[in-house]
BATILUM-769781 format. One record per residue (C-alpha): residue number from 1; residue in three letters; x, y, z. Coordinates in steps of 0.001 Angstrom, whole numbers. Example, Ala and Ser with C-alpha at 12.3 -4.5 7.8 and 13.67 -1.06 7.14 Angstrom:
BEGIN
- 1/Ala/12300/-4500/7800
- 2/Ser/13670/-1060/7140
This chain:
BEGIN
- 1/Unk/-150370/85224/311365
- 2/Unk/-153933/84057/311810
- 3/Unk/-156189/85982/314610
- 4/Unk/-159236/86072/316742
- 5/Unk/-161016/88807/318060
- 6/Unk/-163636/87748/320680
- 7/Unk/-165476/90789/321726
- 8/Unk/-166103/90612/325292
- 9/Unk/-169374/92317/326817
- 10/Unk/-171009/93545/329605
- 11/Unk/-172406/89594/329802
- 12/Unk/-171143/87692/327238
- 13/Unk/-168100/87205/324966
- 14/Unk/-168522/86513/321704
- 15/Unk/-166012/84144/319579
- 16/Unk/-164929/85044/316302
- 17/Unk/-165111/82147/314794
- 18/Unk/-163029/82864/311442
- 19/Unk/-160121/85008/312414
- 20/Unk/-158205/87563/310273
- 21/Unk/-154391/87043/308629
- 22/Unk/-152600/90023/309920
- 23/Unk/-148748/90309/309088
- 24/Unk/-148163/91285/312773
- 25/Unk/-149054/91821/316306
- 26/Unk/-149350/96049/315615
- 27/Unk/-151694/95144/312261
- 28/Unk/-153744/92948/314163
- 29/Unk/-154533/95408/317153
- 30/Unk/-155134/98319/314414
- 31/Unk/-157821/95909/312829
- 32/Unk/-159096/95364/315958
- 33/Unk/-159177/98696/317157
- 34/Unk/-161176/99578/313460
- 35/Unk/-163557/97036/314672
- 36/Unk/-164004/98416/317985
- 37/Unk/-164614/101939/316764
- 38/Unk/-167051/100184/314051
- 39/Unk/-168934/98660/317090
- 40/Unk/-168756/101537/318973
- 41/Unk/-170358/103732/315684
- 42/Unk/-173001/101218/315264
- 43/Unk/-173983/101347/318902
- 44/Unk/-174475/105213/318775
- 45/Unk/-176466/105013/315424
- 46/Unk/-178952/102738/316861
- 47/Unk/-179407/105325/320435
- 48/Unk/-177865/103443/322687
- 49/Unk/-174628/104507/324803
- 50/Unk/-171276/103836/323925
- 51/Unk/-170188/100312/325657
- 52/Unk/-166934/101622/327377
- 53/Unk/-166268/98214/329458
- 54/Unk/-166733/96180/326652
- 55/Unk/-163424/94876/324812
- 56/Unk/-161466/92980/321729
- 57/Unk/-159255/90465/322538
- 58/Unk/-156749/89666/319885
- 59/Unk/-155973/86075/320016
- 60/Unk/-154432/82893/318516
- 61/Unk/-156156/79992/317580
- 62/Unk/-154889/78042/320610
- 63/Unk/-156322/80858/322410
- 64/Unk/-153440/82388/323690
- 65/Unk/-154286/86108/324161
- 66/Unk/-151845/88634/322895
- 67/Unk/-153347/91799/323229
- 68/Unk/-156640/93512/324828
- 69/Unk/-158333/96348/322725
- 70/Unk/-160818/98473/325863
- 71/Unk/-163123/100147/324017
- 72/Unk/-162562/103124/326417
- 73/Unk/-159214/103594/325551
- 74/Unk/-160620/103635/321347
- 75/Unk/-163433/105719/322402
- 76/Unk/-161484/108279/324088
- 77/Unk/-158385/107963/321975
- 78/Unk/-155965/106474/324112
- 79/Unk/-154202/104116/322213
- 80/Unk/-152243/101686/324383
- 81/Unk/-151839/98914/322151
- 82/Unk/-150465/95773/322358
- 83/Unk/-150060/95694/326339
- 84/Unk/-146883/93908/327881
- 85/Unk/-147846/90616/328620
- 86/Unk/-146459/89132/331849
- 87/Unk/-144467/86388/331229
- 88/Unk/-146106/82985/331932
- 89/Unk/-144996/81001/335070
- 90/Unk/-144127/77309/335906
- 91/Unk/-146948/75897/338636
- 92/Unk/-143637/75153/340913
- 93/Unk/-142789/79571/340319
- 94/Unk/-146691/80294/340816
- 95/Unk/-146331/78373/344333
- 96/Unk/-143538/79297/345188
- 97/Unk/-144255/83215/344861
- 98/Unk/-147961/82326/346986
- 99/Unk/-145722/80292/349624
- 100/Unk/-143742/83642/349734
- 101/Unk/-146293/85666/350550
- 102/Unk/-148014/83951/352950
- 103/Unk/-144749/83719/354660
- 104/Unk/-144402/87508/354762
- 105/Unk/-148268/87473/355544
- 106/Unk/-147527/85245/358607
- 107/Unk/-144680/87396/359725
- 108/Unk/-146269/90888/359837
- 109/Unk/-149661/89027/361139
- 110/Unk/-147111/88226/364203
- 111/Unk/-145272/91754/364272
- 112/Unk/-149208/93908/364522
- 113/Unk/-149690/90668/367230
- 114/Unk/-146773/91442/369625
- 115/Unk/-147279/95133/368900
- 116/Unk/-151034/94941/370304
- 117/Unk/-149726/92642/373244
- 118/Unk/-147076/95689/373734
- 119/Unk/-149806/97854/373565
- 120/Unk/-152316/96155/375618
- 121/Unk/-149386/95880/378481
- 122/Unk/-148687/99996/378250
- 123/Unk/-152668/100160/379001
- 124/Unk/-152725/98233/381987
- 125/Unk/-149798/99872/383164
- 126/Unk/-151663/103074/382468
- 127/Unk/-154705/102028/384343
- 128/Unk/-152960/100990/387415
- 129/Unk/-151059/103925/387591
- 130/Unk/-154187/105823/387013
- 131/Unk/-156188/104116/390248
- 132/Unk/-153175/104551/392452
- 133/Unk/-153061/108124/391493
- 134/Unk/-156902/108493/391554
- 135/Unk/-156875/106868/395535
- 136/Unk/-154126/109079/397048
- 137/Unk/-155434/112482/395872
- 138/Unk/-158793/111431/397148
């Protein structure tokens, strides 16, 4: 299978433009992990600090991204390769989850709402109470 990995910086993200044939998913995130350690060698060689938020993505030439090589996790040794993707969504699911939520949003907005009202009530009752006291020990 043919794959590109675009190195992502600090600022920029930079295309590979050729790709490499890997014979799998776990080959291509090895290569790219090589390559990450490679750029994080040559970064140390010329002084300057290792570039921990920078990262690989392994993709297809549709660019599709299959997996995301963090150059923290190489530096450190952490290998967490390839990473679950989620899987992708109709619009009509997307809108439906966001029409969801703003339901539930709605609801509790209306729940802290009538609790503060409850509140607010308690206080006034508390303040009344407190000025009828206040006048007949007086």
């Amino acid at each position: 299978m043919l794959v590109f990995f675009h190195v992502l910086t600090d600022e920029t993200r930079i295309s590979d433009p050729d790709g490499h044939e890997c014979v799998d998913l776990k080959e291509a995130c090895g290569e790219a992990s090589q390559s990450a350690r490679e750029v994080i060698a040559n970064e140390l060689q010329a002084g300057r600090p290792v570039p921990l938020k920078w990262r690989i993505e392994v993709a297809l030439a549709d660019g599709t991204t299959l997996a995301t090589i963090n150059f923290a996790e190489v530096a450190l040794g952490v290998p967490r390769y390839p990473r679950p993707r989620l899987p992708a969504a109709t619009t009509e699911e997307i809108i439906g989850r966001a029409n969801a939520i703003m339901v539930e949003a709605q609801e509790r907005e209306a729940a802290v709402r009538a609790a503060l009202g409850e509140a607010h009530a308690g206080l006034r009752t508390l303040a009344q109470l407190n000025a009828t006291l206040g006048r007949k020990i007086r």
